[in-house]
N, C-alpha and C positions, 0 to 999 in steps of 0.2 A: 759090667763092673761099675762104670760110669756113673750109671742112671739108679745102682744101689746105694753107691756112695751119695747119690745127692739126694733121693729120694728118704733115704732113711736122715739126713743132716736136715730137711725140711719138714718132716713130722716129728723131729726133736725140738729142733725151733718152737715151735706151738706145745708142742707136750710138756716141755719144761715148763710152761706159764701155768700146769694143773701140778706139776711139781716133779713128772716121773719124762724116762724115757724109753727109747727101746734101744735094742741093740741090733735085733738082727729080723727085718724088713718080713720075711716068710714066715720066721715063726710066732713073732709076739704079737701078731695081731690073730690069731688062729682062733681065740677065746672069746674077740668083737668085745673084748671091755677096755681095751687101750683105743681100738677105732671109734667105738662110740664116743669115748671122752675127746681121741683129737678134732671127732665133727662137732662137741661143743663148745672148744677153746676157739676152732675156727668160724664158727657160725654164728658163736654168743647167743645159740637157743640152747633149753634141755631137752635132749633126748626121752623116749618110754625109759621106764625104768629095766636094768639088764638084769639080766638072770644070776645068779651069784652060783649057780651048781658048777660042778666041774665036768658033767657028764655032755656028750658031744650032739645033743639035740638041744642042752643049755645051748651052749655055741654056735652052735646053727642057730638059731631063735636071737641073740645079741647080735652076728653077723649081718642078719636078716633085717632088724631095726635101726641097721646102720645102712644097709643098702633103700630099705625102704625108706629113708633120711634123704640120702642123698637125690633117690624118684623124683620125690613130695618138691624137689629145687629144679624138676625141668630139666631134668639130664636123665638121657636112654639109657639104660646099662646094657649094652649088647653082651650077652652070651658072656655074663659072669654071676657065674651062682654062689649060693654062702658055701655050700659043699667042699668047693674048689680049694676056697679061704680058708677054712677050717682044717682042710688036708695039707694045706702047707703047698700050695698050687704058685710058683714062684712067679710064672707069667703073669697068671690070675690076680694075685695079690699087686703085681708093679702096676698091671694096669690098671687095677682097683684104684689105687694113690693116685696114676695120673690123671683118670677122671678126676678126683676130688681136687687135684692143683688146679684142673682145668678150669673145675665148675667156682672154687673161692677163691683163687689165686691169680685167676689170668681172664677169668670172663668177665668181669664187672670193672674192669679197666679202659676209660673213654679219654680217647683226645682226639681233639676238636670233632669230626665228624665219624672217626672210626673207632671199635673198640674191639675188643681180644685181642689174640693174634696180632691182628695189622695194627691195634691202639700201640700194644705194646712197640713193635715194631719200631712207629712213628715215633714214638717219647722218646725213644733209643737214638733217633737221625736227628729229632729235634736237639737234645739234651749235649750230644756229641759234635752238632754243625758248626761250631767253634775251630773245632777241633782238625786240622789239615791233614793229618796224617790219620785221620779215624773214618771208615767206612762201613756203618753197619749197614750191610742187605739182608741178613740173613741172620741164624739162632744157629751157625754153625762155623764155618770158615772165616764167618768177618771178626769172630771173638782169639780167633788161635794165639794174636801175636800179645794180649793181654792188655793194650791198650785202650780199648774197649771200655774194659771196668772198669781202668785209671782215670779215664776223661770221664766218665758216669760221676765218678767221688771227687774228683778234682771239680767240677763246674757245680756241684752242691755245696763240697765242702772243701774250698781251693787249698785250706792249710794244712789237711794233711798229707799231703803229696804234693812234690818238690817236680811238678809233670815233666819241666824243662827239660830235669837231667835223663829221662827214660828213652831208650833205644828201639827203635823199631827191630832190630835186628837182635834184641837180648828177650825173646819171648818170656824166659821163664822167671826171670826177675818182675819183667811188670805184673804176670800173672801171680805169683807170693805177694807182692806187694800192696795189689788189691784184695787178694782175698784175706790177707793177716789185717790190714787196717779198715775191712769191712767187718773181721770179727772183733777186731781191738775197740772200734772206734761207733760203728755204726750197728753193732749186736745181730750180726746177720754171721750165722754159725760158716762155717769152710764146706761149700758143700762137693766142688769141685778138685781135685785133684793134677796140677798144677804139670808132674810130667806125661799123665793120662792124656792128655789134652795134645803135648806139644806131638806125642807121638802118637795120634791118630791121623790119618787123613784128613778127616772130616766128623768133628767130634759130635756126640749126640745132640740132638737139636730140642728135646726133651728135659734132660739136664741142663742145658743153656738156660733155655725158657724159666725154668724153678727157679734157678739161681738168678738168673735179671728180673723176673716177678719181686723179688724179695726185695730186688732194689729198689724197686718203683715203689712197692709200699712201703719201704723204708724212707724215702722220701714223699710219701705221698701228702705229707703235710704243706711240705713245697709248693709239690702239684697243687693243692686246693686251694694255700695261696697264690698260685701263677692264678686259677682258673679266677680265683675271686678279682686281683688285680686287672686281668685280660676284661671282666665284666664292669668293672669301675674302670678303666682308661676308656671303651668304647663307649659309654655314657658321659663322659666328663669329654670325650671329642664331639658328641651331638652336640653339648651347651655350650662348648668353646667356639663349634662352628658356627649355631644360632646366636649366640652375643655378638661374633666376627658381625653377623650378618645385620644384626641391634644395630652394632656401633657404626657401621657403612651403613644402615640406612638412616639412622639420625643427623651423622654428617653431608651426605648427601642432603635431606630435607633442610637443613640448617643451610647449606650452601646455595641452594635452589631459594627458599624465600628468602636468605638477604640479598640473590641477584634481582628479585622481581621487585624488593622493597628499593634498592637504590634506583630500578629502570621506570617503575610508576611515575614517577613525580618530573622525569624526562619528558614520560610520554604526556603528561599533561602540563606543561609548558606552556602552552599557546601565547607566548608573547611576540608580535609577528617582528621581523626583521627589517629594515629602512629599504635595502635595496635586495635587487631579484638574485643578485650574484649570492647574498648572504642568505637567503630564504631556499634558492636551487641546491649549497650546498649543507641545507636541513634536509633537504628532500633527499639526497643523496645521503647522510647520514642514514635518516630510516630507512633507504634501502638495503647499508647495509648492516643496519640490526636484524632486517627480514631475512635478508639471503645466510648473512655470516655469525649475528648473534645470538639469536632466536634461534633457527634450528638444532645447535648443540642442546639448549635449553631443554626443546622439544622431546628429545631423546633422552634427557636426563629425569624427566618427571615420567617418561612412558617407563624407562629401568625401574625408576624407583617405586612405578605400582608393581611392577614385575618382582621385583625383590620382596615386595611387602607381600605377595600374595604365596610367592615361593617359600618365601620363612613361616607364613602362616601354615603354610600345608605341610611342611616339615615337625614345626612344635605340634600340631596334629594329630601326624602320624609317628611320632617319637613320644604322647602321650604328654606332653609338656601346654602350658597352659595358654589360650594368646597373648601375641607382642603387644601390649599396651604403648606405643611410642609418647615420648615427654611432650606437656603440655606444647601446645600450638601445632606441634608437626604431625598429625595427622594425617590419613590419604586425605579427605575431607577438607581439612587446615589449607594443605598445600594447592585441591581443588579449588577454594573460596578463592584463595590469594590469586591462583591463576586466571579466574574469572576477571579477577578485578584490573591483572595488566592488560585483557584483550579486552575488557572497558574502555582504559583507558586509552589501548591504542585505536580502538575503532573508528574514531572520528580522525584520528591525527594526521593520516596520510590525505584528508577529502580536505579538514583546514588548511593543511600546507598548500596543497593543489588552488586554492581557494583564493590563500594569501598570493598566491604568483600569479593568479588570474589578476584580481584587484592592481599588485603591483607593476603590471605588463599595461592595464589602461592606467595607471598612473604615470608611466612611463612614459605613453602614448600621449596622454593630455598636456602631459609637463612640458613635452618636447612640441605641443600644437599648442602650448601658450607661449612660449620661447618666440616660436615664429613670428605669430600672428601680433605679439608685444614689438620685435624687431621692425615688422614689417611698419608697422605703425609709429615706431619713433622716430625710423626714418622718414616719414611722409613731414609727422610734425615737426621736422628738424627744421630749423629757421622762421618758421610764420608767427610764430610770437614777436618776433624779431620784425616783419614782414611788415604785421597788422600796426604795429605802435610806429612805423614810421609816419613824419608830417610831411612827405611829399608832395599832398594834395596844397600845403599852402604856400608854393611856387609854381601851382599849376594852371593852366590858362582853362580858360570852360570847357573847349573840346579835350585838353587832357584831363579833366575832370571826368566830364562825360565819360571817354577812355577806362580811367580810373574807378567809377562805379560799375562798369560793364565786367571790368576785370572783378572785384571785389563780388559781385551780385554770381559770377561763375565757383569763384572761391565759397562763397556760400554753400550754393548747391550741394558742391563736392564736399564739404563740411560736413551738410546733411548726410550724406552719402556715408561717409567715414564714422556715420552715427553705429551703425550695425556693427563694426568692430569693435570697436568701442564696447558693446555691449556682449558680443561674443566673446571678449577676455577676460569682463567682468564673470561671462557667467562661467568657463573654464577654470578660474580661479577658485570661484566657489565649489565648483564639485568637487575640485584638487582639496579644498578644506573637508568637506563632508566626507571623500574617500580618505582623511588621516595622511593627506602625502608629508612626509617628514622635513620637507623642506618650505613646507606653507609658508612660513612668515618672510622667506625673498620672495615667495610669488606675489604674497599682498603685497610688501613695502613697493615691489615694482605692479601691481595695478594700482594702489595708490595713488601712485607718483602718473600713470597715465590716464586715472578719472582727475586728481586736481587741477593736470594740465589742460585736459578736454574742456572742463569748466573753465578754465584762463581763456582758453581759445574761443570759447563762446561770448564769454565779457568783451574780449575785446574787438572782438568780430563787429559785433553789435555795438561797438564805443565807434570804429572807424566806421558803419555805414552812417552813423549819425551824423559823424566829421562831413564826410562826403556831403552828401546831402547839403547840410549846413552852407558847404563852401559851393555846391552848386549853385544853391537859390543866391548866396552873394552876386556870383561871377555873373550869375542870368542878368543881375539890378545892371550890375555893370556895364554887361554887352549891350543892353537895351540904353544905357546911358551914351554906350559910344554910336550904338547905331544911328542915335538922333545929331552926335555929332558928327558922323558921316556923314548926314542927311546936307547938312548947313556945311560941309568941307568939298562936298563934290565939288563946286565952282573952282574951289581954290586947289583941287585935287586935278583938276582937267588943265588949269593954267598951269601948274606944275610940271603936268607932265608933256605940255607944249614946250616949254622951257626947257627941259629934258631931251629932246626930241633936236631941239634947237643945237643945244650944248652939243648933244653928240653929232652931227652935222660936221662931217670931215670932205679935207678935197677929195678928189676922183685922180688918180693918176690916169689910167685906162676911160673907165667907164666907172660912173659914180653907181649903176646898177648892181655893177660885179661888188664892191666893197660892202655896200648895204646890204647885198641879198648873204655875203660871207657873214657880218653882222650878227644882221640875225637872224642866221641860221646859228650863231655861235651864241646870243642869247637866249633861243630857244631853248639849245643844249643844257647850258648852265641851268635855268629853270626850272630843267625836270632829273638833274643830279638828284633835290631831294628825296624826291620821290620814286626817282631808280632806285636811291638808298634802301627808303622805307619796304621798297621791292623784293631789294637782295633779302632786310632781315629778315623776312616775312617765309623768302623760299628757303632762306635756312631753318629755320623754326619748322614747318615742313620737311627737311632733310631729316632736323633731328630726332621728329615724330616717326619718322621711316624708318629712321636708325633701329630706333627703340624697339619698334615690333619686327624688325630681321632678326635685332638679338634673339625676344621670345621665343621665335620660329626657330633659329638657328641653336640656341642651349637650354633653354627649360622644355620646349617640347619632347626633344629627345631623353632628355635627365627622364620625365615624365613615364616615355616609353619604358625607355629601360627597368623603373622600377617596376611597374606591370608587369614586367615578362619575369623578372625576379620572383616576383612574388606568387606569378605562375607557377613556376618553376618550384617553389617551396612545399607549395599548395599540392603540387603533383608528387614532389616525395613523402611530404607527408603524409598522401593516400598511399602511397608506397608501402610504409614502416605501417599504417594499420593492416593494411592486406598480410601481408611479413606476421604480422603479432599474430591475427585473423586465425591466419590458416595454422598454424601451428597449434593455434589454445584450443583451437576446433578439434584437434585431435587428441591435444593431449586430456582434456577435460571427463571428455567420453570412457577416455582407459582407465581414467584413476578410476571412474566411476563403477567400472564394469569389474575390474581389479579386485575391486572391495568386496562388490557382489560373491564376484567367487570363491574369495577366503572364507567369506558368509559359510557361503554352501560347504568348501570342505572339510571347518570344522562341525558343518552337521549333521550333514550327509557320513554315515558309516560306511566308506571306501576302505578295504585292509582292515589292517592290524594301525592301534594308534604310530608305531612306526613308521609305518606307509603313511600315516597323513603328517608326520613329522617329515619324514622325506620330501612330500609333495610342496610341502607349505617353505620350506629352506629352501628347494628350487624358484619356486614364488618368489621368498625373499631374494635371493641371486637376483630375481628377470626385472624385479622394482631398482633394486640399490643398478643398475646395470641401466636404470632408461634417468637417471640422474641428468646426464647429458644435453638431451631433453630439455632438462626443465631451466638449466645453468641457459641454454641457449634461449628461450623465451625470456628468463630474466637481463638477459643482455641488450632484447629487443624491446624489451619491456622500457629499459633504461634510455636506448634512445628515443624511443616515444615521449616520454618524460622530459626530456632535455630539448625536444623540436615543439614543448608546450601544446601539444597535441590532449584535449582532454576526453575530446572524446571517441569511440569505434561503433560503428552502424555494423559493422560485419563480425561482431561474435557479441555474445552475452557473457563470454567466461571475461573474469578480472585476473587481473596479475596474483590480487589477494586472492581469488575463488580458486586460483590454481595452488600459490604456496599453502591453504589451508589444506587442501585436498589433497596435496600433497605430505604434509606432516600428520594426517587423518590415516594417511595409507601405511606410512612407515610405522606408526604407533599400531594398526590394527594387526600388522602382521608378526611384527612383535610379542602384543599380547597374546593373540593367537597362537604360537609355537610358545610362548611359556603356559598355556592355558593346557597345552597338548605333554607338555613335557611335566605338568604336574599331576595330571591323569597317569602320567608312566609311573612316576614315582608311589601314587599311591595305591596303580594297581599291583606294584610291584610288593610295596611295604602290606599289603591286605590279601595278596596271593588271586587276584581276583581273573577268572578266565576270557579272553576276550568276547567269550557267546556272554557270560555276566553283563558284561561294558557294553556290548551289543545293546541287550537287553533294557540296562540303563538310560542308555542315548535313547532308542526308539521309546520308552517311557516319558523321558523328559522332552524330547521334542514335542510327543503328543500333546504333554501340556501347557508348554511353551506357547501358548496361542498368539499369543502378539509377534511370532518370530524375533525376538529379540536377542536370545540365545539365554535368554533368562526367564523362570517363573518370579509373577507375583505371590503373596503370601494367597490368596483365591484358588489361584493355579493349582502351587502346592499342597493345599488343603484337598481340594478334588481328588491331585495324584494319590497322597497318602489313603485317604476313602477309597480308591479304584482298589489295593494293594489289603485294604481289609483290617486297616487303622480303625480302632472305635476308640474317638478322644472327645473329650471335652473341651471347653476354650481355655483352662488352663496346662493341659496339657497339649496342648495347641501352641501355647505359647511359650511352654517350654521347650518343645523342638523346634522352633523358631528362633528361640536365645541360643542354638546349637549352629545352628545353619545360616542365621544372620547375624554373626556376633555384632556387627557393626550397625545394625539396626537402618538398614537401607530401605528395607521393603521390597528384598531382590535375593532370587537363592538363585545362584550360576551352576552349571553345571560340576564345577568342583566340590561344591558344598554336599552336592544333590549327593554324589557319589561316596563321601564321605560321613555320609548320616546313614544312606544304602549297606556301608559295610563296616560300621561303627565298632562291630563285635569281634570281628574276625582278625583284626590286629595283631601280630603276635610284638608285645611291646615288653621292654624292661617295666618294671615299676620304683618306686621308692624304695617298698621292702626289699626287693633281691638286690636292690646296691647297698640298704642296712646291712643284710646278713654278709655280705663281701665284705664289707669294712670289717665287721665283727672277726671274721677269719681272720682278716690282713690282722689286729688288734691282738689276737691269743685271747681271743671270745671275752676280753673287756666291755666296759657300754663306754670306752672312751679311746680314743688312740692316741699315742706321741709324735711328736714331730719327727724323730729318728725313724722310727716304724713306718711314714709315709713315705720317708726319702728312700729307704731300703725298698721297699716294695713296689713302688711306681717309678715311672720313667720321670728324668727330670721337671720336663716340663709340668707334668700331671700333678705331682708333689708339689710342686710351688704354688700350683692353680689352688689345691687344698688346702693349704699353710695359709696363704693369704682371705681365703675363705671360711673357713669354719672359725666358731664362736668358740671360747674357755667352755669348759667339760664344767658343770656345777652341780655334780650328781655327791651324793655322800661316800660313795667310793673316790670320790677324785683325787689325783696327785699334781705337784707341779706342774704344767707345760701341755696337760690331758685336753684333749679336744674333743670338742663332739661333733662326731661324725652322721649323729639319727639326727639332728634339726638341719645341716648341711646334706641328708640325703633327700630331705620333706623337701628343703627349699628348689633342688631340682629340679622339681616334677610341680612345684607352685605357687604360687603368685612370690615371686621374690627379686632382691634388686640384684641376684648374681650375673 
């Protein structure tokens, strides 16, 4: 009873739009001239032209051309003949209909990946998911309680149902209430029957099915704008991701060359520092721009080719045109600029080393002119004082004598003190030639001890002249007094009779005993003098003794102990090389070897590209994991540095051969996994099978003759000849403007693959998102701003508003936009 009531309410629906209807399901189709017309109202073809007799082989024959209609559409008719129809065959005839629901009404119905049946289905779960209390499974039981149809019309058309106030538990209300406001509102006839339903079991799943068909294309305008809207949001999140990804890589590039513009002009500095404290802690500064500043760096320009190469291969494979990045910032741009800070720091770390070389023997010379000046002012302390004394003219000839003998030794040692003299002159001058910052107290004090040398020379030479002078005098003289000795002896012998006489005392005892005490007691006195001269002579000797006990007893030892210090230094410092040695010695090797192997696994076809993405992550884990490593070399490194140790006999690797090698390895491994991970994406986006990508790699390895993991444009050219390419050189050069957009002279394997499977794409284009706007629009050539807000998602609609240009077509209205120049731009060259 059901499946008449709805079936005959759904060939009225269409029959009414040719003008007529029927009444009763078995018989008024008997004659195949009402079935003919509802398969034209429904199909919007014409049918053969039908027989107009009334006799029952007419009717057979219209029946016939209605069934042979429905053939010619791809539907079996099992075991329903005109015969049946014609006899008023009631089974016959229902099932007749519901082929024809089936085949216009329910089978050309798609959402997202399903359609009939299950399409229907799905639109039904989708349209309803709002909805808490609504459960469609099924085309029978999940529709009983009438809610069903309420949430269908409520989430199309929320104003005419009030959904809040409906009861799950008042079936028969919700079910009038959609089916009277689906025929008041929405022109979809009553095809169901409201207590048929409540008091079935499980009400027909046939009648269901007609009755929600009708809904669907009752809204299927909806539908086509969801599907249009769904096609324009998924294109308009490609360009919003790709911009995302414009605009992070411009600010990255712009952040990256103003850190390299402000650190260039650091590293070329070279203005050296006064003292080793201030030059040690430059060296210590560029260590830690090596270890702490520079490496983020490092990793910021390997991202930022990784990005650029990623969004390329995205606008690619999304049909979009390349990312042209703003002047300067180029890979290239930010290349050159890189070049130019490891220009500028190449020499920086060998000058600084250089400067603290230079500053260590200035350090050394300054402090061996200190001395050797010290030593020397002390000698010359007093003898100026010395020489300009006139002693010699109260002195008797033998002190004269004396006095030249002493003067003629001061000489000597004069001479003697010449080679100092001359060794501070010439420490001073090398102190000037090496720039010591303190030159002019080193001059003003050798200066002051060449003017004085020369004072001391003057007057050296003024007192041997004195001398001299006052000897030849004293000689005239003694030779005067000799001659008056000569004529005084008579009177000198009386004298000393006289003498002789005077002292002449009594004898108490014995005049023997008195004389012989006498003189024995003028002996004594006599040679007082000369005990004197004795004593001072063996002290002067004492004090020469003195002098070299000191030597012996504090500067020798001083002496030692420095030697064994400086042993001692000498032997850590072999130390800390051994220490650095052995470590760089290993670690040098691994990086080396490391590299090699990432070589081989992206070229080597190991798996599936997964499996070399797996392998190459574990990779990266076992690098970022030997860090440790390198932080401990660089600490050893540091005190090498700091113990002025320049050079190492026992390794060839550098501190630098190791940090390069080491930022060489984290960027290869990097690009590497995004080299692998852009291969996924585009064999994903081209559907391409791994024996293809197989195929590919073992191709381009082949030609890859340089092992570089890249062809030259020679390479290339070969490959494409192997493959049964016949070009010219300008078409030569036009897949070359494909694959080299950047005009390197270098196709990578991404390119390769990408030119490999050009065609197979399955891409939006500019048209299919024109004709989705056009839906969204109500098939205008312009849309309104209301219309975009209604139809997309927040976000999406803004992104459009603020996008599209004034509509300036001769249809245009107020506020019309144009959506065809905003769908061109897109997909190319444009500033969205």
């Amino acid at each position: 009873k059901l499946v008449k009531l709805t079936f005959t309410a759904w060939c009225n629906s269409h029959l009414r739009k040719a003008g007529t209807q029927i009444e009763n399901i078995e018989e008024d189709f008997r004659d195949g001239l009402k079935l003919m017309l509802l398969l034209e109202v429904i199909s919007g073809e014409r049918l053969a032209k039908p027989e107009r007799g009334k006799m029952r082989v007419h009717k057979i024959s219209n029946v016939n051309k209605a069934l042979n209609f429905i053939a010619s559409k791809g539907v079996k008719l099992v075991s329903i003949g005109a015969e049946e129809i014609v006899d008023g065959n009631a089974k016959m005839t229902l099932g007749m209909i519901w082929t024809i629901i089936l085949r216009f009404a329910i089978q050309d119905i798609s959402v997202e990946e399903t359609s009939a049946k299950e399409g229907l289905l799905l639109w039904c779960q989708r349209k309803t998911a709002p909805y808490k209390n609504v459960n469609i499974q099924n085309f029978h039981i999940s529709w009983k309680d009438g809610l069903g149809f309420c949430a269908l019309i409520h989430r199309h058309r929320p104003e005419l149902i009030d959904y809040g106030k409906l009861r799950k538990d008042d079936p028969m209300t919700n079910l009038n209430t959609a089916f009277d406001v689906a025929e008041k509102y929405l022109d979809i006839p009553k095809m169901l029957d409201a207590e048929d339903i409540v008091g079935t079991a499980r009400p027909d799943e046939k009648a269901i099915m007609t009755y929600v068909s009708s809904f669907y294309h009752a809204f299927s305008g909806a539908q086509k704008a969801e599907t249009a809207a769904n096609r324009i949001c998924k294109v308009l999140a490609v360009n919003q991701e790709n911009e995302q990804l414009m605009e992070d890589y411009e600010k990255l590039a712009s952040d990256l060359l103003e850190w390299i513009r402000r650190t260039i002009p650091w590293l070329e500095n070279r203005v050296p520092e006064n003292t080793m404290q201030a030059m040690q802690q430059k060296l210590e500064d560029f260590r830690d721009y090596r270890r702490l500043h520079k490496p983020p760096k490092v990793q910021e320009k390997c991202q930022l080719e990784i990005n650029f190469n990623t969004l390329q291969t995205k606008l690619r494979l999304s049909n979009r045109p390349a990312f042209m990045p703003s002047e300067g910032k180029m890979v290239s741009d930010i290349s050159n600029a890189w070049g130019s800070l490891e220009g500028a720091e190449k020499g920086y770390e060998e000058w600084l080393l250089n400067e603290i070389r230079r500053l260590e023997r200035l350090d050394h010379l300054a402090e061996k002119f200190r001395q050797k000046a010290a030593i020397h002012e002390a000698w010359t302390n007093g003898k100026e004082e010395m020489l300009q004394r006139k002693d010699y003219e109260t002195a008797s000839l033998s002190d004269i004598k004396a006095l030249l003998k002493k003067h003629e030794a001061f000489e000597s040692d004069l001479a003697a003190h010449q080679d100092r003299v001359e060794q501070i002159a010439a420490i001073a001058q090398e102190l000037n030639e090496l720039e010591y910052y303190d030159s002019p107290s080193v001059n003003a004090r050798c200066q002051q001890i060449c003017d004085q040398w020369d004072s001391l020379g003057v007057l050296t030479q003024k007192r041997s002249e004195a001398l001299q002078r006052t000897e030849k005098l004293l000689e005239t003289i003694d030779q005067l007094y000799l001659e008056f000795a000569k004529r005084a002896a008579p009177f000198n012998n009386w004298m000393e009779g006289a003498m002789e006489d005077l002292q002449d005392t009594f004898i108490v005892h014995t005049i023997e005993e008195i004389q012989g005490l006498s003189t024995a007691h003028e002996q004594f006195k006599a040679t007082l003098p000369e005990a004197d001269k004795e004593r001072q002579a063996i002290l002067g000797i004492h004090n020469e003794i003195a002098k070299i006990v000191k030597w012996e007893q504090q500067l020798v030892p001083q002496r030692d102990q420095a030697l064994i210090e400086e042993h001692a230094r000498q032997q850590n410092n072999e130390r800390l090389r051994r220490q650095f040695a052995n470590q760089a010695n290993v670690i040098g090797p691994w990086i080396q070897t490391k590299m090699e192997e990432i070589g081989r696994i992206s070229i080597e076809m190991h798996g599936t590209l997964e499996d070399q993405l797996t392998h190459l992550r574990q990779y990266e884990k076992s690098i970022v994991n030997y860090k440790p490593k390198i932080d401990q070399l660089e600490g050893d490194h540091q005190l090498i540095q700091e113990a002025l140790i320049f050079d190492n006999k026992h390794t060839n690797y550098t501190m630098e051969h190791i940090r390069v090698g080491w930022e060489q390895l984290l960027t290869t491994i990097a690009r590497t996994i995004n080299e692998i991970e852009n291969q996924i994406l585009t064999r994903d986006a081209k559907g391409i099978s791994q024996e293809q990508m197989n195929e590919f790699r073992a191709s381009f390895n082949h030609f890859d003759r340089k092992r570089t993991g890249m062809m030259d444009a020679e390479d290339f050219r070969a490959c494409l000849i192997s493959m049964g390419y016949n070009m010219g050189e300008a078409e030569f050069a036009r897949i070359m403007s494909i694959v080299d957009p950047n005009r390197l002279g270098l196709i990578t394997f991404q390119a390769f693959i990408d030119f490999m499977s050009r065609e197979t794409a399955d891409t939006d284009t500019a048209d299919q998102v024109m004709a989705s706007f056009k839906v969204l629009a109500g098939d205008k050539n312009y849309i309104l701003v209301d219309e975009l807000r209604r139809e997309l998602p927040p976000d999406q609609a803004e992104y459009c508003i603020a996008r599209m240009t004034p509509y300036t077509g001769p249809d245009a209205v107020p506020g019309a936009l144009d959506y065809m120049s905003f769908s061109t731009a897109l997909y190319g060259e444009s500033d969205l």
